[in-house]
mmCIF entry with sequence, helices, sheets and N, C-alpha, C, O atoms, coordinates in Angstrom:
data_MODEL
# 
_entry.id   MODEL 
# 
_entity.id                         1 
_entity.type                       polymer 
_entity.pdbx_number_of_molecules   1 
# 
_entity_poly.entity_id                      1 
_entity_poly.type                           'polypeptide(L)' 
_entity_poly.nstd_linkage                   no 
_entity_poly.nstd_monomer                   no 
_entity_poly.pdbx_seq_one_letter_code       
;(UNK)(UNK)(UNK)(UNK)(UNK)(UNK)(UNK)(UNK)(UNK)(UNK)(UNK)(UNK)(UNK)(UNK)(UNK)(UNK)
(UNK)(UNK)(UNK)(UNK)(UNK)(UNK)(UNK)(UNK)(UNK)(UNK)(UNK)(UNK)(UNK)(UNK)(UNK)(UNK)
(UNK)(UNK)(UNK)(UNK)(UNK)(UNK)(UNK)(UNK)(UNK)(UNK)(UNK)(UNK)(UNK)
;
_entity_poly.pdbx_seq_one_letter_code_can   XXXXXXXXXXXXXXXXXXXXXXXXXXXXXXXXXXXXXXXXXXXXX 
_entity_poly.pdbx_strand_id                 A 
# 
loop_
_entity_poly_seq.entity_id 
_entity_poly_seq.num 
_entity_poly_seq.mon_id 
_entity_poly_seq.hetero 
1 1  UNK n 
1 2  UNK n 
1 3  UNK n 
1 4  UNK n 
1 5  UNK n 
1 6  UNK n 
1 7  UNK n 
1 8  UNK n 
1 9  UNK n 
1 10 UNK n 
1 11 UNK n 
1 12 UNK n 
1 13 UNK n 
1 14 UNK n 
1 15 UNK n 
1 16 UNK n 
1 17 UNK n 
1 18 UNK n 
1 19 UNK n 
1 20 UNK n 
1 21 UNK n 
1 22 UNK n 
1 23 UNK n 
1 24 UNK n 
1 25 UNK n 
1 26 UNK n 
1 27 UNK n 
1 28 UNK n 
1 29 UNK n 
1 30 UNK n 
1 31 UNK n 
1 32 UNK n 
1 33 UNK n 
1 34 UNK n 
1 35 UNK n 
1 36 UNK n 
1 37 UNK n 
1 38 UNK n 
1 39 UNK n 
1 40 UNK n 
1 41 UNK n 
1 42 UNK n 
1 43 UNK n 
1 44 UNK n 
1 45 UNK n 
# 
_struct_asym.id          A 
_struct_asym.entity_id   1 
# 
loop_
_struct_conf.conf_type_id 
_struct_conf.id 
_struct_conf.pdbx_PDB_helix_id 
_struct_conf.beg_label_comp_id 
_struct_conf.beg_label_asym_id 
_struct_conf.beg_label_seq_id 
_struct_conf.pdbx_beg_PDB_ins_code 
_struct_conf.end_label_comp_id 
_struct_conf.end_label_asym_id 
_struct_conf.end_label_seq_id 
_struct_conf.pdbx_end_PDB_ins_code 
_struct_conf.beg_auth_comp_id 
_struct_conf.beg_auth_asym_id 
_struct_conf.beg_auth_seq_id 
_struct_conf.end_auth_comp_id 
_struct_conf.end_auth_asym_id 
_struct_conf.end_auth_seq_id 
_struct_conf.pdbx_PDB_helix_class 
_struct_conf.details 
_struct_conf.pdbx_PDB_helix_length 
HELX_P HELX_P1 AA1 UNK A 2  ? UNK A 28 ? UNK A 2  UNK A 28 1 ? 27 
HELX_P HELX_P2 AA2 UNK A 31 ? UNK A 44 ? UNK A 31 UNK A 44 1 ? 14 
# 
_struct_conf_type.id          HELX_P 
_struct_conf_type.criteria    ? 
_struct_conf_type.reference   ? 
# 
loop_
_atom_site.group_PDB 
_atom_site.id 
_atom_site.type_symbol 
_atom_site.label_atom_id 
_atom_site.label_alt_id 
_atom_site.label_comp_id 
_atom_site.label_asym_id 
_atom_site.label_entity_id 
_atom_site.label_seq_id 
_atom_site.pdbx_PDB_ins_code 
_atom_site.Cartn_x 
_atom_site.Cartn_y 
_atom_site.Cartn_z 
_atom_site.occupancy 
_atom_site.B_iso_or_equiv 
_atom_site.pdbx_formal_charge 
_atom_site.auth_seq_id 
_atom_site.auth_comp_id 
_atom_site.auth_asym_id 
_atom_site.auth_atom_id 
_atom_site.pdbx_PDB_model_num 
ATOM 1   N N  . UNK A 1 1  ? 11.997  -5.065  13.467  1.00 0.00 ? 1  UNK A N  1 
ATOM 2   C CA . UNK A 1 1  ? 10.553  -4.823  13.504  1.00 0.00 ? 1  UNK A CA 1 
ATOM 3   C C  . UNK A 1 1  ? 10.192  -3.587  12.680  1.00 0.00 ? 1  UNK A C  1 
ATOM 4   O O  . UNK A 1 1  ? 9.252   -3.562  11.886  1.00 0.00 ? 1  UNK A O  1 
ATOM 5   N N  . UNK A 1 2  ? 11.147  -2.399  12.970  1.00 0.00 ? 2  UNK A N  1 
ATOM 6   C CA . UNK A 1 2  ? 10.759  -1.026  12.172  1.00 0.00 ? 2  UNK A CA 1 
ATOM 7   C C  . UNK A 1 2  ? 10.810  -1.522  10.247  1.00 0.00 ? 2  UNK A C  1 
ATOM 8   O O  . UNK A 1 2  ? 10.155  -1.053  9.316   1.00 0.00 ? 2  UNK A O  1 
ATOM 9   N N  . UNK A 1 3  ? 11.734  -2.485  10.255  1.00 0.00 ? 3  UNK A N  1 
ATOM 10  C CA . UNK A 1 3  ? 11.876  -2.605  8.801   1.00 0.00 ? 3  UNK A CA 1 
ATOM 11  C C  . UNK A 1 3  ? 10.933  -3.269  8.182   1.00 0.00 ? 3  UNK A C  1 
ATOM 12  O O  . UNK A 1 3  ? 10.607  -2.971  7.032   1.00 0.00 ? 3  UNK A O  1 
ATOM 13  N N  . UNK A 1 4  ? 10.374  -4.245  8.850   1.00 0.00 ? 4  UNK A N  1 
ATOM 14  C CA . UNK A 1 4  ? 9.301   -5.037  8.423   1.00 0.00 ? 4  UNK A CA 1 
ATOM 15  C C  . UNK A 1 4  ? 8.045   -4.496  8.277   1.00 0.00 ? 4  UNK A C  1 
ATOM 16  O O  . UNK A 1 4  ? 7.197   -4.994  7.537   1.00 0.00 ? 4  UNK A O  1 
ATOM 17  N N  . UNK A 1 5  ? 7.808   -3.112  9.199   1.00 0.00 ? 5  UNK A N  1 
ATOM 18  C CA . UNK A 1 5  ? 6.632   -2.484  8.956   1.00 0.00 ? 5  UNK A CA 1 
ATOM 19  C C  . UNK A 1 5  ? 6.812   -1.397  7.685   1.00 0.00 ? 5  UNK A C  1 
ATOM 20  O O  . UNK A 1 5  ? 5.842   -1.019  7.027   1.00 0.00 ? 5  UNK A O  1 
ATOM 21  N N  . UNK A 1 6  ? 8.287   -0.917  7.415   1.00 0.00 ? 6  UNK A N  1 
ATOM 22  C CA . UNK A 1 6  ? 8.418   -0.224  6.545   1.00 0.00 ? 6  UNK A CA 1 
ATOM 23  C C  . UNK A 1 6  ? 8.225   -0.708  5.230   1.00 0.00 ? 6  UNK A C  1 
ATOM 24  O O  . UNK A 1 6  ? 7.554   -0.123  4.380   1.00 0.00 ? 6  UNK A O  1 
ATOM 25  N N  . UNK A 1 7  ? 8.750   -1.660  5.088   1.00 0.00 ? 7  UNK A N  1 
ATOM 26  C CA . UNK A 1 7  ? 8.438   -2.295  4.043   1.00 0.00 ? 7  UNK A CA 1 
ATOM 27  C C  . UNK A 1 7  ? 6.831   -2.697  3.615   1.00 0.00 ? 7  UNK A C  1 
ATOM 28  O O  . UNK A 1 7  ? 6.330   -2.635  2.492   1.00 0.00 ? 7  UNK A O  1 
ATOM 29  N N  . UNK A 1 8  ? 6.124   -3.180  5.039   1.00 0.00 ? 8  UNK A N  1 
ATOM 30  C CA . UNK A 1 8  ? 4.630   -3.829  4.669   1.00 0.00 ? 8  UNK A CA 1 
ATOM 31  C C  . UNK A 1 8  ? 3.988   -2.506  3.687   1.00 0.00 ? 8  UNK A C  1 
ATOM 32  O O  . UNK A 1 8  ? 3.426   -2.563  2.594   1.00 0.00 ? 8  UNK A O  1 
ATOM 33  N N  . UNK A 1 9  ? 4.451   -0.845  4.898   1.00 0.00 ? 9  UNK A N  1 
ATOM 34  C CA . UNK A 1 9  ? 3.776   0.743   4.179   1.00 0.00 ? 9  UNK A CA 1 
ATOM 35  C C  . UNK A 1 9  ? 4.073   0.582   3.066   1.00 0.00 ? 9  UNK A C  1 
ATOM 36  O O  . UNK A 1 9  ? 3.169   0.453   2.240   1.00 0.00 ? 9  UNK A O  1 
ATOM 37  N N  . UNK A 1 10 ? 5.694   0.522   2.581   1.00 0.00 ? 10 UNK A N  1 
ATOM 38  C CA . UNK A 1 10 ? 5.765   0.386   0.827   1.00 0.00 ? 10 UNK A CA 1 
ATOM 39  C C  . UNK A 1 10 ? 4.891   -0.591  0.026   1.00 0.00 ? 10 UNK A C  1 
ATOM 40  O O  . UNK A 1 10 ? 4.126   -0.363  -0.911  1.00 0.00 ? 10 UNK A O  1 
ATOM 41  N N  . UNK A 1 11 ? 5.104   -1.370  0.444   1.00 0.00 ? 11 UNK A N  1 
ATOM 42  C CA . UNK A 1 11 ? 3.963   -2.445  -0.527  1.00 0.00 ? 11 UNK A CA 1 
ATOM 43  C C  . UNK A 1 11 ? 2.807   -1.813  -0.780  1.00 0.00 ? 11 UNK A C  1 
ATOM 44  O O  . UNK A 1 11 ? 2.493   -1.390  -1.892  1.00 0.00 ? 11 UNK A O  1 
ATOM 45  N N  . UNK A 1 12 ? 1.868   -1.689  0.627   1.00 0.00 ? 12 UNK A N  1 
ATOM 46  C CA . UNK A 1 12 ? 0.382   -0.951  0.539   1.00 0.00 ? 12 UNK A CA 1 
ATOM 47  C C  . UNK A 1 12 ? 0.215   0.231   -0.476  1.00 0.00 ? 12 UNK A C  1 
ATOM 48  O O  . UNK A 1 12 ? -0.688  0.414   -1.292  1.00 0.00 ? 12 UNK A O  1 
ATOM 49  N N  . UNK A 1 13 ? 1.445   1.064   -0.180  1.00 0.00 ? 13 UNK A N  1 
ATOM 50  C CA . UNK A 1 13 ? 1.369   2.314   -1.154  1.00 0.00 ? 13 UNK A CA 1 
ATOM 51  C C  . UNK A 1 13 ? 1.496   2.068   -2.502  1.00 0.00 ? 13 UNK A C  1 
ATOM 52  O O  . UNK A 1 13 ? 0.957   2.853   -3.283  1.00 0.00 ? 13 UNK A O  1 
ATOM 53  N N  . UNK A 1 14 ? 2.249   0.907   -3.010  1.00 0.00 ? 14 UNK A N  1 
ATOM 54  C CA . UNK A 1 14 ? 2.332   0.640   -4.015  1.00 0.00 ? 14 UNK A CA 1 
ATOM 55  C C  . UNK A 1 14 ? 1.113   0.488   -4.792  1.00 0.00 ? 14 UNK A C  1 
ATOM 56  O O  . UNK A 1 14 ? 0.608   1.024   -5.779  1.00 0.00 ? 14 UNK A O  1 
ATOM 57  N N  . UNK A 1 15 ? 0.794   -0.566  -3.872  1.00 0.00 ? 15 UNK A N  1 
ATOM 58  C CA . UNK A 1 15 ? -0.490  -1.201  -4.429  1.00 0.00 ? 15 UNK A CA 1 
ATOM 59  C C  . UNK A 1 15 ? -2.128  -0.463  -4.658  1.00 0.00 ? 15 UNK A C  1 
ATOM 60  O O  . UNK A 1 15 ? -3.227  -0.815  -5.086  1.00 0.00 ? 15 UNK A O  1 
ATOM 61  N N  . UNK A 1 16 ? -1.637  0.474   -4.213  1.00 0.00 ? 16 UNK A N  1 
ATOM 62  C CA . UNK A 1 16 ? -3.252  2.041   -3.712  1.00 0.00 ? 16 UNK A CA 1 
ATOM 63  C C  . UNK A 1 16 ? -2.481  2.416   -5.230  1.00 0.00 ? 16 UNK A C  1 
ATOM 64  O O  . UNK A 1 16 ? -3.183  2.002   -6.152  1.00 0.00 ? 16 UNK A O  1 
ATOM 65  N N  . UNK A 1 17 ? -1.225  3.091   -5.706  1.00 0.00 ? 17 UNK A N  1 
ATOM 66  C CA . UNK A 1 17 ? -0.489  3.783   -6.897  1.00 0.00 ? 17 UNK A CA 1 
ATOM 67  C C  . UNK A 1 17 ? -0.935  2.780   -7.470  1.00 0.00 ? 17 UNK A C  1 
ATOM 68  O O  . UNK A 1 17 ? -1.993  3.294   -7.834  1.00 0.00 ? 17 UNK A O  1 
ATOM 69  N N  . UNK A 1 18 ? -1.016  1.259   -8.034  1.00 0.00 ? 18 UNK A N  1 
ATOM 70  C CA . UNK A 1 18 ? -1.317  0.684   -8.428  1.00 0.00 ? 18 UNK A CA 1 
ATOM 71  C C  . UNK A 1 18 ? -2.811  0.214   -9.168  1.00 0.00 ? 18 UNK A C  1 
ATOM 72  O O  . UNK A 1 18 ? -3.138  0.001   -10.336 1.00 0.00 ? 18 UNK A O  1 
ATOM 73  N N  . UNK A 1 19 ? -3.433  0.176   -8.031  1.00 0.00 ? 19 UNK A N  1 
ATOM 74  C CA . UNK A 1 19 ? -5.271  0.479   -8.455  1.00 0.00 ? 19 UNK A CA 1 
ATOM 75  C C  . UNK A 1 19 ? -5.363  1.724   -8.875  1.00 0.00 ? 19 UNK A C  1 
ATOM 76  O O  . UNK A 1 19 ? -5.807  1.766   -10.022 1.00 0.00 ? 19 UNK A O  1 
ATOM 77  N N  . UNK A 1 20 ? -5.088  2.925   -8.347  1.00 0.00 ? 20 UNK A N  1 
ATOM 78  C CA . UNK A 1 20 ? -5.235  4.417   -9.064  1.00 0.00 ? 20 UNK A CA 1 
ATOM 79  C C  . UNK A 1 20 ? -5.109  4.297   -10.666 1.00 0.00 ? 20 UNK A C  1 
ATOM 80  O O  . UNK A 1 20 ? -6.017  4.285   -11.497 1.00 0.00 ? 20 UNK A O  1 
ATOM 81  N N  . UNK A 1 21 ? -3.788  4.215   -10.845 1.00 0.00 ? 21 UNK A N  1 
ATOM 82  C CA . UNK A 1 21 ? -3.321  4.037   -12.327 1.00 0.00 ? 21 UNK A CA 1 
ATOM 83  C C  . UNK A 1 21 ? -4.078  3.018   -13.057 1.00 0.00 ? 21 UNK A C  1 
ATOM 84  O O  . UNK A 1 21 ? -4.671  3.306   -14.097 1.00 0.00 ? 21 UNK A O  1 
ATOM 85  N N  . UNK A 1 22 ? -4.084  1.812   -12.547 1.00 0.00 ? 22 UNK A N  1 
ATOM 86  C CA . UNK A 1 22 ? -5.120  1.287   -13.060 1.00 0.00 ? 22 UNK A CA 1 
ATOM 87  C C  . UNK A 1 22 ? -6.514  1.315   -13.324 1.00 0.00 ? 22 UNK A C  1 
ATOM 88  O O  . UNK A 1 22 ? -7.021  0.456   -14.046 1.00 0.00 ? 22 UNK A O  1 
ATOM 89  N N  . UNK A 1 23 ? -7.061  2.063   -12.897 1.00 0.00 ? 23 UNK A N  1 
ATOM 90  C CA . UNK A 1 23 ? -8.543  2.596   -12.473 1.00 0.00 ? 23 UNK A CA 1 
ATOM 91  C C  . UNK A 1 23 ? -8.744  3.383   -14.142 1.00 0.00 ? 23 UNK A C  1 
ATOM 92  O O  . UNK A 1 23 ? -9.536  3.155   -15.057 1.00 0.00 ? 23 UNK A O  1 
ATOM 93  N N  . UNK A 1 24 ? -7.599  4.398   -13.980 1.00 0.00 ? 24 UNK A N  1 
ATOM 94  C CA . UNK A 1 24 ? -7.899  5.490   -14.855 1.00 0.00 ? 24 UNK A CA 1 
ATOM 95  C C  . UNK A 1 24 ? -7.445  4.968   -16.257 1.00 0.00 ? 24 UNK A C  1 
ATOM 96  O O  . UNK A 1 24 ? -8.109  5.205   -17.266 1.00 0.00 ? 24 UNK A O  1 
ATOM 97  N N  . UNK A 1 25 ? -6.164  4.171   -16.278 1.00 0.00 ? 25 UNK A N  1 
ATOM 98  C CA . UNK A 1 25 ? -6.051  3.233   -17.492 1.00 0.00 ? 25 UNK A CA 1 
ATOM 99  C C  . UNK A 1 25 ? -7.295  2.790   -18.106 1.00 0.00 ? 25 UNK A C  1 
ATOM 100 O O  . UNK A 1 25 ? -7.769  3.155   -19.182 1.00 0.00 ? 25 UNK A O  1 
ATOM 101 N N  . UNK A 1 26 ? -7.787  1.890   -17.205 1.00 0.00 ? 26 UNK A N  1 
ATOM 102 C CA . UNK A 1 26 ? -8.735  0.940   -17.950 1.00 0.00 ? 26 UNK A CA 1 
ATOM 103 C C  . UNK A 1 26 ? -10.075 1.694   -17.994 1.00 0.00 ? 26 UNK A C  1 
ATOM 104 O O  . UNK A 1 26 ? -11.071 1.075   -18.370 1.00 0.00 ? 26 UNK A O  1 
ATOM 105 N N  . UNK A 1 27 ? -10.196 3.321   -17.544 1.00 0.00 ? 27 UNK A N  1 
ATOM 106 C CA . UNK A 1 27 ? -11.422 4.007   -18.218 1.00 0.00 ? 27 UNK A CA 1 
ATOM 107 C C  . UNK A 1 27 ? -10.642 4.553   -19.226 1.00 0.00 ? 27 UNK A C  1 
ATOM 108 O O  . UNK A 1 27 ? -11.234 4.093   -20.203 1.00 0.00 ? 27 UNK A O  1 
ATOM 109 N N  . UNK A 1 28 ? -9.597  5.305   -19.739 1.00 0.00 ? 28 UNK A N  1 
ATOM 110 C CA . UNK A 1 28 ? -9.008  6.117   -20.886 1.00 0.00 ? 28 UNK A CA 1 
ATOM 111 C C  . UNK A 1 28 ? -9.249  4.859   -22.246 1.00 0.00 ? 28 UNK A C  1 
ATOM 112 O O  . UNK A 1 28 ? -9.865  5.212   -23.252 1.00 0.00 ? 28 UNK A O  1 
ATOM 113 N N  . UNK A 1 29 ? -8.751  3.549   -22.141 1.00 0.00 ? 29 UNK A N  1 
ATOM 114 C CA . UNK A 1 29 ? -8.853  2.843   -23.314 1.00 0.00 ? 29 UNK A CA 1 
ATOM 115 C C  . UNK A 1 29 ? -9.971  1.773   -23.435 1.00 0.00 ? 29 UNK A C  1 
ATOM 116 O O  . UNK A 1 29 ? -10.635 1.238   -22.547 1.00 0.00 ? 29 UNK A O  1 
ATOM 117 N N  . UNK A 1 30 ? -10.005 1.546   -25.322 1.00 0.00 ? 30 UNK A N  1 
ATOM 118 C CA . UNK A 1 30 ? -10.939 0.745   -25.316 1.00 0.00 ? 30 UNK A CA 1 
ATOM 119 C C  . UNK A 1 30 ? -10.597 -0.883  -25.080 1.00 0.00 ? 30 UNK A C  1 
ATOM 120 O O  . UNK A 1 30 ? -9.454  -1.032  -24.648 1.00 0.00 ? 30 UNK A O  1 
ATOM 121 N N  . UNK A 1 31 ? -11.417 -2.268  -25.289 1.00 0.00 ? 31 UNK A N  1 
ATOM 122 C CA . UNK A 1 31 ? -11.051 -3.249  -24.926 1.00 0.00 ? 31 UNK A CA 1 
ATOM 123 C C  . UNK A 1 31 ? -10.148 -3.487  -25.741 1.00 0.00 ? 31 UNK A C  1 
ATOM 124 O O  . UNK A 1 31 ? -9.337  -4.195  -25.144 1.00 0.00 ? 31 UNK A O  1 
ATOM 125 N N  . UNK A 1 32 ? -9.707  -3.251  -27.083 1.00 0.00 ? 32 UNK A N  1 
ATOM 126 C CA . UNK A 1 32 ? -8.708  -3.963  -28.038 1.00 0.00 ? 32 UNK A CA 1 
ATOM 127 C C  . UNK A 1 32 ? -7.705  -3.330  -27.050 1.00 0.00 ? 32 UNK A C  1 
ATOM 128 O O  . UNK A 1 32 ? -7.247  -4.057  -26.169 1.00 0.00 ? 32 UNK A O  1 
ATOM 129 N N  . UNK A 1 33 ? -7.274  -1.867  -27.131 1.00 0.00 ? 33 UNK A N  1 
ATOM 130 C CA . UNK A 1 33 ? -6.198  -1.493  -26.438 1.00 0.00 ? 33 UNK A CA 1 
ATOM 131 C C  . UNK A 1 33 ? -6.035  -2.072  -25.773 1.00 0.00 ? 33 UNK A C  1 
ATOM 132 O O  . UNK A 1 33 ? -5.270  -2.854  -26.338 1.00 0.00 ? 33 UNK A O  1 
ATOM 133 N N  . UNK A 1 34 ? -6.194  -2.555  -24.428 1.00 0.00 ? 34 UNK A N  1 
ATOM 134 C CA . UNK A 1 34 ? -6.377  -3.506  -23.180 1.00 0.00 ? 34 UNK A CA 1 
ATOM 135 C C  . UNK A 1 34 ? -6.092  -4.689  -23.678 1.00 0.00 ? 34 UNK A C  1 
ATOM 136 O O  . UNK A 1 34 ? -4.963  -4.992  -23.292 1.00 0.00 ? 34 UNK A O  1 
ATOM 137 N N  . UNK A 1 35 ? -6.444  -5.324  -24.192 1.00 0.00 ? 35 UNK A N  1 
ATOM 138 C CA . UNK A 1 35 ? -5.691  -6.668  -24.899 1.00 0.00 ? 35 UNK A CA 1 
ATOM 139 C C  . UNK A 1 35 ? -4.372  -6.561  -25.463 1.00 0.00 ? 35 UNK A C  1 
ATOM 140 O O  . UNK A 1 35 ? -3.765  -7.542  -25.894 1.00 0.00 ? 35 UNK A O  1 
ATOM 141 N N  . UNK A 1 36 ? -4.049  -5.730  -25.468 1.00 0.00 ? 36 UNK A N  1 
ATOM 142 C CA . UNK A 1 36 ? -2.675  -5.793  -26.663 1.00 0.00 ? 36 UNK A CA 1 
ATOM 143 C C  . UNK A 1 36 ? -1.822  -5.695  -25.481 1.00 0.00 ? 36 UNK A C  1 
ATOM 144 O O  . UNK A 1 36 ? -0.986  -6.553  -25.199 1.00 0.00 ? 36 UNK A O  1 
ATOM 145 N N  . UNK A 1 37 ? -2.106  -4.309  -24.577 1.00 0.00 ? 37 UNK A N  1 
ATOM 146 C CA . UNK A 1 37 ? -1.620  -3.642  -23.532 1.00 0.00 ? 37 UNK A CA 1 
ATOM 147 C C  . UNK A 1 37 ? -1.249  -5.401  -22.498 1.00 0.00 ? 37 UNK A C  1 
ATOM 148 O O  . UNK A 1 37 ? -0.111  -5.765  -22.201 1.00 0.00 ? 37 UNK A O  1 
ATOM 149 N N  . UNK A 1 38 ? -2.072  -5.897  -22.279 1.00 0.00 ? 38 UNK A N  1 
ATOM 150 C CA . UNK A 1 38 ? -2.021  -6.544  -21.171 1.00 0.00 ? 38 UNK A CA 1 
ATOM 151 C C  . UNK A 1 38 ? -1.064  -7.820  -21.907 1.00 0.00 ? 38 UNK A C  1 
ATOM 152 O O  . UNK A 1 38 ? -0.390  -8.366  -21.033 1.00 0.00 ? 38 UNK A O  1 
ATOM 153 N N  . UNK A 1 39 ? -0.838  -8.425  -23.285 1.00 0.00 ? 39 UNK A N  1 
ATOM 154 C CA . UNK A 1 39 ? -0.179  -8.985  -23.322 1.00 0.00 ? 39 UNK A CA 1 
ATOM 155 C C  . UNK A 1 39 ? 1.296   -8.856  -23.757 1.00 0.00 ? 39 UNK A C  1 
ATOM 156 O O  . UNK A 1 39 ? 2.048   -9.824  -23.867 1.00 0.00 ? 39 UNK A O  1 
ATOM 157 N N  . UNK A 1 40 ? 1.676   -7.450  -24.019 1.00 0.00 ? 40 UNK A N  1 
ATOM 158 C CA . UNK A 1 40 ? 2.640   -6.455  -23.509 1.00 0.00 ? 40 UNK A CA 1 
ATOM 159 C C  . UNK A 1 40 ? 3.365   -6.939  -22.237 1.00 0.00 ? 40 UNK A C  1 
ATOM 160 O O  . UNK A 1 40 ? 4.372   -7.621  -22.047 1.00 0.00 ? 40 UNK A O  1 
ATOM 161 N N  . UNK A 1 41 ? 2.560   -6.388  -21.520 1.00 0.00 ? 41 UNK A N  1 
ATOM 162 C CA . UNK A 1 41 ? 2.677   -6.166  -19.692 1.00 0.00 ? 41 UNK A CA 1 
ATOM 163 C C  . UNK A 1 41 ? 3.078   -8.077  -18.863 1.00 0.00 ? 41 UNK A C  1 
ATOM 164 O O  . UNK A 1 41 ? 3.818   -8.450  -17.953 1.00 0.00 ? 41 UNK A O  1 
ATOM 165 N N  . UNK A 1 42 ? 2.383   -8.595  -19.549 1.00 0.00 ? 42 UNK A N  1 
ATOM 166 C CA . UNK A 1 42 ? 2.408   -9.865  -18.917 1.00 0.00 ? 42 UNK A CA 1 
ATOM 167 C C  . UNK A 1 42 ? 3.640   -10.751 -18.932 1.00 0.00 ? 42 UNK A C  1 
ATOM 168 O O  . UNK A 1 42 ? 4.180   -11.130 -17.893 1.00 0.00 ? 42 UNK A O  1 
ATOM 169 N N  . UNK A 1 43 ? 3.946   -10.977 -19.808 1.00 0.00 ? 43 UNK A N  1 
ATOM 170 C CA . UNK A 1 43 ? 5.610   -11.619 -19.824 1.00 0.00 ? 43 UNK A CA 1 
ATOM 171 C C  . UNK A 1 43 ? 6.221   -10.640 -18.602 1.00 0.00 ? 43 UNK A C  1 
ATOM 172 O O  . UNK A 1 43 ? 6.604   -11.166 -17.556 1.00 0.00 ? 43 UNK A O  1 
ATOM 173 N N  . UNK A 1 44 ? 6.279   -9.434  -18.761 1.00 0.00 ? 44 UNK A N  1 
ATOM 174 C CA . UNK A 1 44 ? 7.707   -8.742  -17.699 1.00 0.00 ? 44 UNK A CA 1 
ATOM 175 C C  . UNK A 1 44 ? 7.013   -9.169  -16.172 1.00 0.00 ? 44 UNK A C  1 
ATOM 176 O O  . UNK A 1 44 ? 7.666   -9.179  -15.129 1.00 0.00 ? 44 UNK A O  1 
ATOM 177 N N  . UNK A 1 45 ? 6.016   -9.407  -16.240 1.00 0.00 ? 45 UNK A N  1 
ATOM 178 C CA . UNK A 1 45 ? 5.548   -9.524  -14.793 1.00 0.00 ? 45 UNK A CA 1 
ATOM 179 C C  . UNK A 1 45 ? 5.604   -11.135 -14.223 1.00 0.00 ? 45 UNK A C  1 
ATOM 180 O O  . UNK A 1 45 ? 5.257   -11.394 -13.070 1.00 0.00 ? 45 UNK A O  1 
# 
């Protein structure tokens, strides 16, 4: 039970680090950047 909740906290935290970084990403660049960026990113994911 302790592991299953530990794990659910990691995910959540991830995912909060996740929108953050993303938040500030996608105000720092413009849309071309973001296109290139995202089809970069997409295959590894």
């Amino acid at each position: 039970m302790k592991k299953k909740w530990l794990i659910i906290g990691v995910i959540i935290i991830l995912v909060i680090i996740a929108l953050f970084v993303g938040s500030r990403f996608l105000n720092k660049t413009d849309e071309e950047e973001l296109t290139e960026q995202n089809i970069k990113i997409t295959p590894q994911m």
